[in-house]
N, C-alpha and C positions, 0 to 999 in steps of 0.2 A: 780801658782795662787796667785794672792795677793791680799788682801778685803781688802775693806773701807765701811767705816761709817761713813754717814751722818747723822748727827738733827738735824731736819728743826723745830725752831720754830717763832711763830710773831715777838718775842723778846719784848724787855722790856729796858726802858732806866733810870729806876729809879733807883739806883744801889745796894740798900739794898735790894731791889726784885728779881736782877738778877739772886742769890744765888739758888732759887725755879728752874732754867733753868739747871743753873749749876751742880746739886744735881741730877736731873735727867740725865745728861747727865753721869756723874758720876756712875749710875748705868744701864746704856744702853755699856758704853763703859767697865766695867766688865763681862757683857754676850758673849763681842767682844775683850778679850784682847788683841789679833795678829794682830786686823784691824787697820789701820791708821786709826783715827778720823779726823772729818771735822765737824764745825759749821756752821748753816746759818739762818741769819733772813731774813722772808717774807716782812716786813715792811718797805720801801723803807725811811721813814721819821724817825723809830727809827735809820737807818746804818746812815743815815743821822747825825741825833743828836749825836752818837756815835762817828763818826767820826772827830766832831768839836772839841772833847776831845780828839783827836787820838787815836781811837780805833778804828780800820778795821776791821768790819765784813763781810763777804761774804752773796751775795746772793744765793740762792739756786744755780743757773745758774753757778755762778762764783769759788763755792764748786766744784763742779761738775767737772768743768776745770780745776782748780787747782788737785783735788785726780787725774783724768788722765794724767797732768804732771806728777804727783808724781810716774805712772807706775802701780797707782789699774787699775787690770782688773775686780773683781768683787764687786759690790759696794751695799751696802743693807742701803736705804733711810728711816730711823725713826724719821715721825713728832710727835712732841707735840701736834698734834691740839685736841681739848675737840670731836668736831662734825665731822663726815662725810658731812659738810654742803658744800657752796660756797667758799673759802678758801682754803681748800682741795681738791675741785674736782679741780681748778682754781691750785693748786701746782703739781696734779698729770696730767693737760693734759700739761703744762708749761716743764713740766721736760720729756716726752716721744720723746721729738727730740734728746736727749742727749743718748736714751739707747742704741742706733747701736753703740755707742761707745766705749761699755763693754761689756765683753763676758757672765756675770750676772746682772740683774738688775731691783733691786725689791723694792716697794712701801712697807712698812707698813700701817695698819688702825690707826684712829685715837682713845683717848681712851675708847670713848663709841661709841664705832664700833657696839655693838649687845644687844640684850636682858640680855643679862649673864652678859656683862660689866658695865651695868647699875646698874644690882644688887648687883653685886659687889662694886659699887659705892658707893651705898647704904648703904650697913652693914658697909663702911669703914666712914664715914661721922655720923650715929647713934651712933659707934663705941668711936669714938674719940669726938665727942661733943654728953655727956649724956643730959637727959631730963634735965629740971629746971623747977622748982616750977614757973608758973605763970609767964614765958619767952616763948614766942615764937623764934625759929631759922630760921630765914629770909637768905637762900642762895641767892645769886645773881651772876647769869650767864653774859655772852656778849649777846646771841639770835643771829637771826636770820631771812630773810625771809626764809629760805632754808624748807622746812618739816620736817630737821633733828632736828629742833625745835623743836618738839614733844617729842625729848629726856629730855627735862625739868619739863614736866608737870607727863611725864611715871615716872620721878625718884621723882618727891615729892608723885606721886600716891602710890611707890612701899614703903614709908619709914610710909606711912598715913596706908599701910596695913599691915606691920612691928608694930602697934599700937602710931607711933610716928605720931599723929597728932598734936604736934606742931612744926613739922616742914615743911616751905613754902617755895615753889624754884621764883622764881623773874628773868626778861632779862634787859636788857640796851635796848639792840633793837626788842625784839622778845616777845613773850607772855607767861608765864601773865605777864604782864607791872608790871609796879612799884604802880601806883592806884588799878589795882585789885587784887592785892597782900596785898596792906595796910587795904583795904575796907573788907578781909576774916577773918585778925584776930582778935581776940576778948582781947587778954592778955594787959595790960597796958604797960608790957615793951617789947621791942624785941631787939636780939642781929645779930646784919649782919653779915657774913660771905660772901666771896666770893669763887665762884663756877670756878674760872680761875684759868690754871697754877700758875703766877704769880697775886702778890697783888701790882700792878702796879697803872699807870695813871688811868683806869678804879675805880680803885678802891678809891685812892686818888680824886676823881672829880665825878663820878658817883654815887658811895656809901656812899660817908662821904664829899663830898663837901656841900660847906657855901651855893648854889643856893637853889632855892628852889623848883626846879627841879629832885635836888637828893635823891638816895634813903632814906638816911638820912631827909632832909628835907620834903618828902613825911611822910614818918611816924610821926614825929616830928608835922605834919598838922594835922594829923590823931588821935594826944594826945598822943601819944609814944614818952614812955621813951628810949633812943637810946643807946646800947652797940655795939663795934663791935669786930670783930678780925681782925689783921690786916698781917693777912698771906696766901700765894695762898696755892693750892690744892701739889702744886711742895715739901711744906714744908713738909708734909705727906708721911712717909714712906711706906707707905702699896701702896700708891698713882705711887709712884715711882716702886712698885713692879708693878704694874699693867704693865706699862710700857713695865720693862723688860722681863713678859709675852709675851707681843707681839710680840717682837723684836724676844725670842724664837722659835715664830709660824712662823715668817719670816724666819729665820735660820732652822727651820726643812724643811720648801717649799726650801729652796736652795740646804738642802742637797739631796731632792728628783728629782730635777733637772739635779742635778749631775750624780745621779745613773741610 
């Protein structure tokens, strides 16, 4: 038998960002030391960008063909994705033509797969950014249309009943928007954080851009004084353990496979 290990994530083309992908890969591939490793971004337009720099990344598809050259017969696939949303259903029906071609071949969840992981979310994020005096902590997600959406609004619920009602979760594309997220607080200042692996383009143009569309500029309308951080979720140790949790519950369904 010979394992590999895939991580599949969007990727990221900003390069001080990267390091959040890296960092986790870095501890996925410790719970796997004997696996060959493989990388791959979903993002057809970051391999892209990446590529004009000479740097070849692999698409999931393209991982996948390459570890079976390489002679892995069992292969254990760990995304990054935040949601069980569109993304992920879309990587996991994308990648099941590929499995008759391993003799193992298994999906991981993404990191808030379930109620528990949320919670967990939770205490890791109140954790490491304490209360502030007359600061609101404004997270900002990607969203979605998917219902997996709902993981946004559960995890500001579960940190408001934690007694951290100053903190508010925020989407790019999903809800609570950026308006009804600015229109709830009352604090004069707020500090943004982003709720993504990486503190990429999103965050660079959605959260802190000069438009006034973003989320920066939204609050800023709103009479808000604007702080931010400017690191993903990937920079977070506990974050990255989360991770490696999974990866285990994957690794335990294999070995039971087996037997």
């Amino acid at each position: 038998m010979k394992q590999g290990l895939l991580v599949v994530s969007f990727g990221s083309s900003v390069e001080k960002t990267r390091k959040n992908i890296t960092w986790t890969e870095q501890v996925l591939c410790s719970h796997m030391p004997q696996a060959v490793f493989a990388r791959a971004f979903t993002s057809p337009r970051i391999r892209a960008a990446l590529k004009k720099r000479g740097e070849e990344i692999f698409s999931p598809e393209q991982a996948l063909e390459d570890l079976h050259k390489q002679g892995v017969t069992h292969v254990i696939i760990q995304p990054t994705h935040l949601l069980p949303g569109i993304d992920y259903e879309a990587l996991v029906q994308q990648l099941q033509t590929y499995r008759g071609r391993f003799e193992g071949f298994l999906i991981g969840k993404p990191l808030l797969s379930s109620t528990r992981q949320v919670q967990i979310l939770a205490q890791i994020l109140m954790h490491h950014y304490p209360k502030q005096e007359n600061v609101s902590l404004v997270y900002m997600g990607h969203g979605t249309e998917h219902f997996a959406n709902l993981v946004y609004p559960a995890l500001e619920m579960m940190m408001h009943t934690e007694g951290r009602s100053d903190c508010f979760v925020t989407t790019v594309e999903g809800w609570p928007d950026f308006e009804t997220a600015a229109g709830r607080i009352e604090t004069k200042e707020v500090c943004l954080i982003p709720l993504m692996l990486t503190a990429g383009e999103h965050v660079l143009e959605d959260m802190l851009g000069e438009d006034s569309d973003s989320l920066r500029g939204v609050m800023e309308r709103h009479g808000k004084t604007v702080h931010a951080v400017r690191e993903g979720l990937g920079s977070l140790e506990k974050v990255r353990e989360m991770y490696g949790s999974l990866l285990d519950e994957l690794l335990h369904e294999a070995c039971a496979d087996l037997s």
